[in-house]
N, C-alpha and C positions, 0 to 999 in steps of 0.2 A: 429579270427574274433573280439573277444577283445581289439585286441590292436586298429584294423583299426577302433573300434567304439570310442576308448577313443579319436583320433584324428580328430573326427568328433565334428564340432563345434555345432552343428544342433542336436547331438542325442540324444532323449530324450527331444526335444524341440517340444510340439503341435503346429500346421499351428497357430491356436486361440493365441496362446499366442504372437508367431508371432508379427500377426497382430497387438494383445491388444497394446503390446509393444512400437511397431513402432507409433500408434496413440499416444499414451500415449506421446511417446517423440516427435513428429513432428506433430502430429494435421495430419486434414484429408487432409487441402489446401497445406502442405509442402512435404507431403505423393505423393498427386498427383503429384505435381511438379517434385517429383526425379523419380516417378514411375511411366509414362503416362498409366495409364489405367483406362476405365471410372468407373469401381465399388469405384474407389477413389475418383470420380470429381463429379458424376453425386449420390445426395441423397443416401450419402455413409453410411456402415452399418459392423458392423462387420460379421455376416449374411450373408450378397448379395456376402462379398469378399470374406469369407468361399465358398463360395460357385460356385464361379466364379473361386477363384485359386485353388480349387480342380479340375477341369475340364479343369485347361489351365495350360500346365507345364512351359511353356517359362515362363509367368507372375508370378508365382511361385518362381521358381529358382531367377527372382530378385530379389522379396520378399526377398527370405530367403539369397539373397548375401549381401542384404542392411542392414537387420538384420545382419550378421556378421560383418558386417563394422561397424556399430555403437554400438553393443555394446561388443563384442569379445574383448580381452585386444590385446593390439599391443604390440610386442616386441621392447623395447627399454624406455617405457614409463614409469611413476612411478605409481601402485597402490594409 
């Protein structure tokens, strides 16, 4: 079960931080754009989306793909 968690890009990463992250690097209006859902668009909060992608796994799951996309290193790239 070790190994499959070391290959997990996600483990050990809170939804919160997540979030913080994503905001932190695209703001709440580029967030929404890539990620159409309204806790992004509509009086957004880290809070309401805690709280929303806990309870919605599709919106979630791209949360946390868009998070691997942007900050997971890519193969091939230079540090």
């Amino acid at each position: 079960m070790n190994k499959a968690q070391s290959n997990n890009p996600m483990h050990g990463v809170t939804l919160e931080t997540v979030v913080v992250k994503l905001v932190e690097h695209y703001g709440w209006v580029e967030l929404a754009n890539r990620i159409n859902i309204n806790c992004f668009k509509n009086d957004p909060s880290v809070k309401s989306s805690l709280k929303f992608l806990r309870k919605t796994p599709w919106a979630r799951e791209q949360v946390e793909q868009l998070y691997i996309f942007t900050f997971s290193p890519r193969s091939g790239e230079k540090s």
